[in-house]
N, CA, C and O atoms as a MOPAC input file, in Angstrom:
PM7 MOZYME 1SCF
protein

 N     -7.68400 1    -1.09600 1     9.12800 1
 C     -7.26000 1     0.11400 1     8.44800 1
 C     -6.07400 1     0.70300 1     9.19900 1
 O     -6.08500 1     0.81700 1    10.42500 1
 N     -5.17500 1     1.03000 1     8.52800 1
 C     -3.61100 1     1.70000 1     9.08800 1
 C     -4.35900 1     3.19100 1     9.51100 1
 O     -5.20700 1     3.90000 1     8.96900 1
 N     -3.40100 1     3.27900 1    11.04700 1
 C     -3.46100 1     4.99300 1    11.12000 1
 C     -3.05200 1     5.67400 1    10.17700 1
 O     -2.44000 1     5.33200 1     9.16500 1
 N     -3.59200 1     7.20900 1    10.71000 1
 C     -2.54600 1     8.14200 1     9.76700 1
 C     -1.01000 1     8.16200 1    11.16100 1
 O      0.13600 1     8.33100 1    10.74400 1
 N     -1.21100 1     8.01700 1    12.33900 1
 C     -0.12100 1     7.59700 1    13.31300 1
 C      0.92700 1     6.65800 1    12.81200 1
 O      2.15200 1     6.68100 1    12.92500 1
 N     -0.01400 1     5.70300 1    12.14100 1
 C      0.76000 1     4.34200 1    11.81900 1
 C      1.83700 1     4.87100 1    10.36900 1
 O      2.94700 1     4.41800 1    10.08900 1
 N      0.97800 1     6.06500 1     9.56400 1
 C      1.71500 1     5.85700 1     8.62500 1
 C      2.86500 1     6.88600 1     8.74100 1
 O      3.90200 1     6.84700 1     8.08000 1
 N      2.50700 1     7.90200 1     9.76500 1
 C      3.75200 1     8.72400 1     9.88900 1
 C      5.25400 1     7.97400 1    10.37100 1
 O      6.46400 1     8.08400 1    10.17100 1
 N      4.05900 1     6.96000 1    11.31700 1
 C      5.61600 1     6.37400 1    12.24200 1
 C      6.15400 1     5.59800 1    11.31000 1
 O      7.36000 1     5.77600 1    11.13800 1
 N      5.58300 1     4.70800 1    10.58700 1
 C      6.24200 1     4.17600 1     9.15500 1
 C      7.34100 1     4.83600 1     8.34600 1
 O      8.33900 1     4.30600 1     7.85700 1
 N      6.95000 1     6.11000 1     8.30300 1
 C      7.29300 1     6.93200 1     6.77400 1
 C      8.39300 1     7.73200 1     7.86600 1
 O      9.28100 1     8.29400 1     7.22400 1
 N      8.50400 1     7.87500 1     9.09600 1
 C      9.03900 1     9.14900 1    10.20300 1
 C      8.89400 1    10.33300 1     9.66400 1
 O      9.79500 1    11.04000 1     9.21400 1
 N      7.81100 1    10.55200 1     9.70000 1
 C      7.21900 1    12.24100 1     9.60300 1
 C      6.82500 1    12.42900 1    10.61700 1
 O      6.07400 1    11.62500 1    11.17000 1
 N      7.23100 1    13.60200 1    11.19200 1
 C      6.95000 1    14.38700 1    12.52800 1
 C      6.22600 1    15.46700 1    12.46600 1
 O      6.09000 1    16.37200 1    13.29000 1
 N      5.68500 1    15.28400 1    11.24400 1
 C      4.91700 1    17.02300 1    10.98100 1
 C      3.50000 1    16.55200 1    10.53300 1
 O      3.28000 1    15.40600 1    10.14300 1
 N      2.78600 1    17.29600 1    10.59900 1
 C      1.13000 1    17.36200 1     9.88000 1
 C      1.13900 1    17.54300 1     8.69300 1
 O      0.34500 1    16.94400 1     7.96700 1
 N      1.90200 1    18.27700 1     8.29000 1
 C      1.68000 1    19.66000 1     6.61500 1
 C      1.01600 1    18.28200 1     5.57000 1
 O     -0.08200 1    18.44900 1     5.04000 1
 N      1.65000 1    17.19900 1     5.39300 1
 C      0.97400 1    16.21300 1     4.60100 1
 C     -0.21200 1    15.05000 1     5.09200 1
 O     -0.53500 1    13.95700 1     4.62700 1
 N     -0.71200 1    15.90400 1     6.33700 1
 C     -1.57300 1    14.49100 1     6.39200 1
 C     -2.56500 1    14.12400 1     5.29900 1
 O     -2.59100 1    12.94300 1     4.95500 1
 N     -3.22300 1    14.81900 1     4.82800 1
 C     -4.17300 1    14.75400 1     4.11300 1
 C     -3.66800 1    13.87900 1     2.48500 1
 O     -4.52700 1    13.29200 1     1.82600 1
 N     -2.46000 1    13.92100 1     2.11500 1
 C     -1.60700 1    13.31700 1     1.31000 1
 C     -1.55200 1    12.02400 1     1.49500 1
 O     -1.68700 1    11.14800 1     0.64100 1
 N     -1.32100 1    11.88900 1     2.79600 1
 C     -0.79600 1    10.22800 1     3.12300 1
 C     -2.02200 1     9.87100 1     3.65100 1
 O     -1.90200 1     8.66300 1     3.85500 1
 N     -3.32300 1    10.26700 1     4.05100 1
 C     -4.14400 1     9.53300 1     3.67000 1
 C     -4.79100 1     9.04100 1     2.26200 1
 O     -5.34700 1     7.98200 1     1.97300 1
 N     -4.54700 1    10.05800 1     1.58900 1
 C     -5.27800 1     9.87100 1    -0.02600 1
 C     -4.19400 1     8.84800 1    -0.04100 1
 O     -4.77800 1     7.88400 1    -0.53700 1
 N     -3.07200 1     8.50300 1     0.18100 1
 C     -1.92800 1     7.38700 1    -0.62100 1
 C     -2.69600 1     6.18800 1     0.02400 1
 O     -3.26300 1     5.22800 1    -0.49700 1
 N     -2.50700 1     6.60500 1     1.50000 1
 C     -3.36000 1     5.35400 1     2.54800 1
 C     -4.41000 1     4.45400 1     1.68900 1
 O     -4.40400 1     3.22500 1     1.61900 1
 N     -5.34500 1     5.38300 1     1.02800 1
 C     -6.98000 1     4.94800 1     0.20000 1
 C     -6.32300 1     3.94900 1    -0.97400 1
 O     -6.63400 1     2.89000 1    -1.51900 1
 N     -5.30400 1     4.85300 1    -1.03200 1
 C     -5.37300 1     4.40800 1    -2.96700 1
 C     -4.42500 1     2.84100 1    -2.99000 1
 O     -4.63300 1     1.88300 1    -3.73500 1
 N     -3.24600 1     2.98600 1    -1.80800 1
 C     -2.67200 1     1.51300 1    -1.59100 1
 C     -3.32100 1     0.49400 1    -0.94300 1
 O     -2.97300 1    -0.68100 1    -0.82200 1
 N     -4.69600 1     1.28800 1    -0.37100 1
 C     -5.97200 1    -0.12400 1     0.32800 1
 C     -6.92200 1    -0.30300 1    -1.03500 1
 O     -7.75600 1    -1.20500 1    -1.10800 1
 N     -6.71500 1     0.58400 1    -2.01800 1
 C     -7.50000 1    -0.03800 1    -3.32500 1
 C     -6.53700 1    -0.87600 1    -4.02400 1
 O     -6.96500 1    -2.01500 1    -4.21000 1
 N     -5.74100 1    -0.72600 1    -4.32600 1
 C     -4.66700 1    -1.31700 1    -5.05000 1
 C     -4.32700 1    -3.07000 1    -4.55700 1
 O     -3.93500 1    -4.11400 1    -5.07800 1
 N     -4.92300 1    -2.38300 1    -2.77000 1
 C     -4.34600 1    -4.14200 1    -2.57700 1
 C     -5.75200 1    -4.93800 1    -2.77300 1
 O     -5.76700 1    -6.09100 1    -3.20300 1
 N     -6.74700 1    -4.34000 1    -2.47700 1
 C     -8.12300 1    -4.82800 1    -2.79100 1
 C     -8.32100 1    -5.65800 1    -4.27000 1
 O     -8.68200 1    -6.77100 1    -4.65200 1
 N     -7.78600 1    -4.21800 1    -4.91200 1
 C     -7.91300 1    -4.93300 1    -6.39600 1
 C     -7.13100 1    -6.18900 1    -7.30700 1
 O     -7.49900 1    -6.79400 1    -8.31400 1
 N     -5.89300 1    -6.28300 1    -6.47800 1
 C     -4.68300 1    -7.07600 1    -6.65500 1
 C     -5.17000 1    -8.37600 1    -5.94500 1
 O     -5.02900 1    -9.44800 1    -6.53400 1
 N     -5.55500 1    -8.34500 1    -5.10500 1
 C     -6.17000 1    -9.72600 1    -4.41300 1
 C     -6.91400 1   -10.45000 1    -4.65400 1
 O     -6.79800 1   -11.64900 1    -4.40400 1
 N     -8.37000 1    -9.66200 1    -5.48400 1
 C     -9.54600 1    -9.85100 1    -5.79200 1
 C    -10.51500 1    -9.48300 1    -4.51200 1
 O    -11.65100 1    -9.94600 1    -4.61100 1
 N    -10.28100 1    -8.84600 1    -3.52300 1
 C    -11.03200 1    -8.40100 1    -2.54100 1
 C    -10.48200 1    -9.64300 1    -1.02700 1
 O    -10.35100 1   -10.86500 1    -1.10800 1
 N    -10.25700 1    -8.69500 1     0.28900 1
 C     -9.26500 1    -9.51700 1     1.03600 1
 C     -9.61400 1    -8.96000 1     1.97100 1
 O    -10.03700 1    -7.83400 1     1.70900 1
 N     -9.64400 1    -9.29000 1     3.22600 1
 C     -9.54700 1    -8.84500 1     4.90300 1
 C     -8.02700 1    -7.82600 1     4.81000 1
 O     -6.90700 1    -8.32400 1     4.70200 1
 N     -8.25700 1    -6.58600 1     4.87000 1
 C     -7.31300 1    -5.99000 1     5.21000 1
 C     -6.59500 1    -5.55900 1     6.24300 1
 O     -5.92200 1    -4.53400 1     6.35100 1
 N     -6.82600 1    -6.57700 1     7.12800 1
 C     -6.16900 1    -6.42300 1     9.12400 1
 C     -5.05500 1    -7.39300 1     9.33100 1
 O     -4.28500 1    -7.39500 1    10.29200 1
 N     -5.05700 1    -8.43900 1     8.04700 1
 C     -3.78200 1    -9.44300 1     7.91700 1
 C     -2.30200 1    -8.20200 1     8.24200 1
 O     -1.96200 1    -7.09300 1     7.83000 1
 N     -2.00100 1    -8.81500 1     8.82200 1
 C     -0.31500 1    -8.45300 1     8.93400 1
 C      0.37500 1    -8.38800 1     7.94600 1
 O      1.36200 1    -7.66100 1     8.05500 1
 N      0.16300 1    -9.08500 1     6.62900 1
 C      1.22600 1    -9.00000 1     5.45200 1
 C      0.41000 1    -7.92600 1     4.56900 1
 O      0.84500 1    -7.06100 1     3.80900 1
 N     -0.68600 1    -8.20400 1     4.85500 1
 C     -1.87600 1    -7.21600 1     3.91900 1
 C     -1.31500 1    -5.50200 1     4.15700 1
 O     -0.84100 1    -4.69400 1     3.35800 1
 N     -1.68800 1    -5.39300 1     5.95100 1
 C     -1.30400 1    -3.89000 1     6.39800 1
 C      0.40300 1    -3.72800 1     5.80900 1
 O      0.62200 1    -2.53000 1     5.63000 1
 N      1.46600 1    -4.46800 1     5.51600 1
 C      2.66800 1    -4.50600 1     5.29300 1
 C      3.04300 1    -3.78600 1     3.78300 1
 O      3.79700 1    -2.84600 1     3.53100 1
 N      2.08800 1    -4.73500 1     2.78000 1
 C      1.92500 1    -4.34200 1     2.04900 1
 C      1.53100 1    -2.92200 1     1.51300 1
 O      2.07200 1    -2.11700 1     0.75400 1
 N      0.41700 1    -2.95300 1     2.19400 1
 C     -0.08700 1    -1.15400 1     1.87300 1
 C      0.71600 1    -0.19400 1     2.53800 1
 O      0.51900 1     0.95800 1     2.15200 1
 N      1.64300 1    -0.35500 1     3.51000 1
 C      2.62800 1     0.38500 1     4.29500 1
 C      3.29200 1     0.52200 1     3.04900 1
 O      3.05100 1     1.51400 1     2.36300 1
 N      4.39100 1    -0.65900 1     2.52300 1
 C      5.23100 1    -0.64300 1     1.46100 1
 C      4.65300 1     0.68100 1     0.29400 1
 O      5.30700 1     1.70700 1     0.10200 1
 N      3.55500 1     0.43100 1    -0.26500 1
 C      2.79800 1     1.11900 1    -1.30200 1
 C      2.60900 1     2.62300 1    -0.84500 1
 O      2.80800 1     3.54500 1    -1.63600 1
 N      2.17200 1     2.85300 1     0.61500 1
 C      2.21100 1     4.11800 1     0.81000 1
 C      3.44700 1     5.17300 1     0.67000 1
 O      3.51700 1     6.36100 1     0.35400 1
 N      4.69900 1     3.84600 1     1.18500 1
 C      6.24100 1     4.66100 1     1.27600 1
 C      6.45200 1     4.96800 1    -0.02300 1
 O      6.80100 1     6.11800 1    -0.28700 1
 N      6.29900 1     4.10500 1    -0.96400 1
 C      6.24800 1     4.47800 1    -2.52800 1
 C      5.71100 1     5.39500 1    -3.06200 1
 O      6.51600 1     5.86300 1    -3.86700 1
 N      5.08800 1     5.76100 1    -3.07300 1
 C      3.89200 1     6.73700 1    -3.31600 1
 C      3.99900 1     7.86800 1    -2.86100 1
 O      3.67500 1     8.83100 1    -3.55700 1
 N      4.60200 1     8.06700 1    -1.26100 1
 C      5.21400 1     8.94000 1    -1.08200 1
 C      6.64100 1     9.49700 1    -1.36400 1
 O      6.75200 1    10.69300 1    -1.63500 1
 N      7.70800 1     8.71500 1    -1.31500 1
 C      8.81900 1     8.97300 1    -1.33900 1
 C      9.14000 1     9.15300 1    -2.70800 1
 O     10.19800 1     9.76600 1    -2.85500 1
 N      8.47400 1     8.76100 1    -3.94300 1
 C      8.91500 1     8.46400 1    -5.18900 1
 C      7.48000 1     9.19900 1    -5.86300 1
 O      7.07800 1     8.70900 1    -6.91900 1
 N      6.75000 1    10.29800 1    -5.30000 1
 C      5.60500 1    10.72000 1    -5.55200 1
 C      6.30100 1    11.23900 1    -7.23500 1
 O      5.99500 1    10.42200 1    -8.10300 1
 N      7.00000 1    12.22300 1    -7.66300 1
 C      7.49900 1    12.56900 1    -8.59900 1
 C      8.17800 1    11.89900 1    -9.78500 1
 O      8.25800 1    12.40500 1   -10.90400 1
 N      8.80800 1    10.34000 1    -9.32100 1
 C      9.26600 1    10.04100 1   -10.30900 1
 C      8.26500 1     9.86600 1   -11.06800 1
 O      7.12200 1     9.88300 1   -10.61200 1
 N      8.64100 1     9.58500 1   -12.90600 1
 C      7.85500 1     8.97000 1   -13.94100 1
 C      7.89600 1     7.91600 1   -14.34500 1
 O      8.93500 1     7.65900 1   -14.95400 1
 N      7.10100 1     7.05400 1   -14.26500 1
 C      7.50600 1     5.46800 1   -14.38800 1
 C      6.20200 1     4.87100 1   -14.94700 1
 O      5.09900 1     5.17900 1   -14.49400 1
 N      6.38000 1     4.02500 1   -15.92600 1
 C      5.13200 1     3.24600 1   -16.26000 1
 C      5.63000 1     1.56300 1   -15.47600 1
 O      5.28700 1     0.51300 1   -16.01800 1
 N      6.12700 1     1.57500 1   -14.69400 1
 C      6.05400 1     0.39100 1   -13.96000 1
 C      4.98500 1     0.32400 1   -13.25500 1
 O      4.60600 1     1.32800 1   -12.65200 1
 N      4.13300 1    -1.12200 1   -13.17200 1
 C      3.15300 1    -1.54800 1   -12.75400 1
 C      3.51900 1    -1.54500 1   -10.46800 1
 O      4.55900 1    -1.97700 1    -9.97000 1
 N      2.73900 1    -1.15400 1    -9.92900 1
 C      3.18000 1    -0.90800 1    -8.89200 1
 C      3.28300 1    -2.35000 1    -7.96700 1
 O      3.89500 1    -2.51700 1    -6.91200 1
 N      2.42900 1    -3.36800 1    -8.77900 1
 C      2.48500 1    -4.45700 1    -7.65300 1
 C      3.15200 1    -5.64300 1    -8.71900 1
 O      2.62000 1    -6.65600 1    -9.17200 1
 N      4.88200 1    -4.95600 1    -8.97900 1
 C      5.58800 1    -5.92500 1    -9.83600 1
 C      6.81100 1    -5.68200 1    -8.76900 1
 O      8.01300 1    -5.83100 1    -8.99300 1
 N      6.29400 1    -5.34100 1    -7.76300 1
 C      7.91100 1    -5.16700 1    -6.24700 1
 C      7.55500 1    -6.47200 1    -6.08300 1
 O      6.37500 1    -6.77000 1    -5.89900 1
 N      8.41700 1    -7.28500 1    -6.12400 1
 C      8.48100 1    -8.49300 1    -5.41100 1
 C      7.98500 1    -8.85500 1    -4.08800 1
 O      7.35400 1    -9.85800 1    -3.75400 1
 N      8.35300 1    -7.93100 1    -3.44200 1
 C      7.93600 1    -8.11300 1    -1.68100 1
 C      6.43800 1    -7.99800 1    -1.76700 1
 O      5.71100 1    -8.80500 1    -1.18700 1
 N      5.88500 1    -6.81700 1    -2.61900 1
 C      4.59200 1    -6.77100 1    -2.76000 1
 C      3.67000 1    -8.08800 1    -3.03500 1
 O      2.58600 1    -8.41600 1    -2.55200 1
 N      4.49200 1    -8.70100 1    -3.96900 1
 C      4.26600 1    -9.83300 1    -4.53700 1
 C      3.97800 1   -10.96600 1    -3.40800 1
 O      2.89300 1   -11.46000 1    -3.10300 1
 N      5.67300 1   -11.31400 1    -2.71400 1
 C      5.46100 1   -12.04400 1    -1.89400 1
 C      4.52600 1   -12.08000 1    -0.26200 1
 O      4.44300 1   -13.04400 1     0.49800 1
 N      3.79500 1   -10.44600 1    -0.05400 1
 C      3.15700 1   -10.44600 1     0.82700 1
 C      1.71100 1   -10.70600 1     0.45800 1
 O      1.02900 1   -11.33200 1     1.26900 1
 N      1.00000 1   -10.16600 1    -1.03100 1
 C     -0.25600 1   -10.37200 1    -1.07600 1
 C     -0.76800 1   -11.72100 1    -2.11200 1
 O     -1.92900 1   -12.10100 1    -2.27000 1
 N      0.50700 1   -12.30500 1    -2.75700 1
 C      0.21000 1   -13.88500 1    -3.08800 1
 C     -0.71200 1   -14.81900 1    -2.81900 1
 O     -1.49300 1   -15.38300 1    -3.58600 1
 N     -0.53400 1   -14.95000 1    -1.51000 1
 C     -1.07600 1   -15.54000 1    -0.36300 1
 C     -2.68600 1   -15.50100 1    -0.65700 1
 O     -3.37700 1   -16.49800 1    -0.86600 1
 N     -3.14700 1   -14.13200 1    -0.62900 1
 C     -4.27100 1   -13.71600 1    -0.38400 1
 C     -5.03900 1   -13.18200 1    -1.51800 1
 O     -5.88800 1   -12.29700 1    -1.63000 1
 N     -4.34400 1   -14.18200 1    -2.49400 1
 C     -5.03500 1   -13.20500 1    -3.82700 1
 C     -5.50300 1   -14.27900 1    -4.04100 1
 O     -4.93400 1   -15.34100 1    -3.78800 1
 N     -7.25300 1   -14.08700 1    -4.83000 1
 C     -8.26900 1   -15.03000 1    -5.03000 1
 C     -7.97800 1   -15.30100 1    -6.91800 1
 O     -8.33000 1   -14.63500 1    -7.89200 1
 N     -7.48400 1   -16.10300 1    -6.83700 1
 C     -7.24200 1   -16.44100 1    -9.01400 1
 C     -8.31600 1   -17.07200 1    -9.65800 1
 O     -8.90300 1   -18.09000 1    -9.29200 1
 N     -8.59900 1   -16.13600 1   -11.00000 1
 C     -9.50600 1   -17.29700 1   -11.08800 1
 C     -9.19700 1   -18.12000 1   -11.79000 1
 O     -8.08600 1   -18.26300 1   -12.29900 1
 N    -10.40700 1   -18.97800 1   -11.96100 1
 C    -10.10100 1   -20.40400 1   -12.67500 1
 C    -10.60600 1   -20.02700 1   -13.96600 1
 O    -11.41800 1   -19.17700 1   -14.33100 1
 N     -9.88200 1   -20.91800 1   -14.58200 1
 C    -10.38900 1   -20.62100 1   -16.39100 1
 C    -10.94700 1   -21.72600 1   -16.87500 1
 O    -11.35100 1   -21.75500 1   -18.03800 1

C-alpha cells in the first residue's frame, strides 16, 4: 500500500489541507487497479506506479468532465497488462 508520504512526494504537496482527499483517490486507484487486473499483489513496482499515475489524475484533473475510461492511458495499460488475469472463453 502507497503512503499518504509517498503520495504527497509523488504529487509535491507540502501541505496537509488534502490529505484525506488523496487518500480517498489512494482507495479508489487501488480499486481500479484491483478491478482492471482481476485481483493482483499490489507491492509490484509497476502495480504501485500505476496507482501513483491514477492518483495524479484524479487529483490534478479532479474537475475536468470526461467520459473517458480511466485505464485507456496507455502507460496504465502498459504497466498493469502484465498482471491482469483474462479470461478464457
Amino acid at each position: 500500500m502507497l503512503s499518504l508520504d509517498e503520495l504527497k512526494a509523488h504529487l509535491r504537496i507540502d501541505h496537509d489541507a488534502e490529505d484525506d482527499l488523496l487518500l480517498a483517490y489512494r482507495d479508489a486507484a487501488m480499486q481500479a487497479v484491483i478491478n482492471y487486473t482481476g485481483g493482483t499483489d499490489t507491492t509490484a513496482a509497476p502495480i504501485k506506479a500505476a496507482i501513483l499515475l491514477l492518483v495524479a489524475d484524479l487529483y490534478l484533473h479532479r474537475e475536468k468532465n470526461s467520459d473517458r475510461v480511466l485505464h485507456e492511458n496507455p502507460t496504465y495499460k502498459a504497466l498493469l497488462d502484465p498482471y491482469r488475469q483474462w479470461e478464457l472463453s
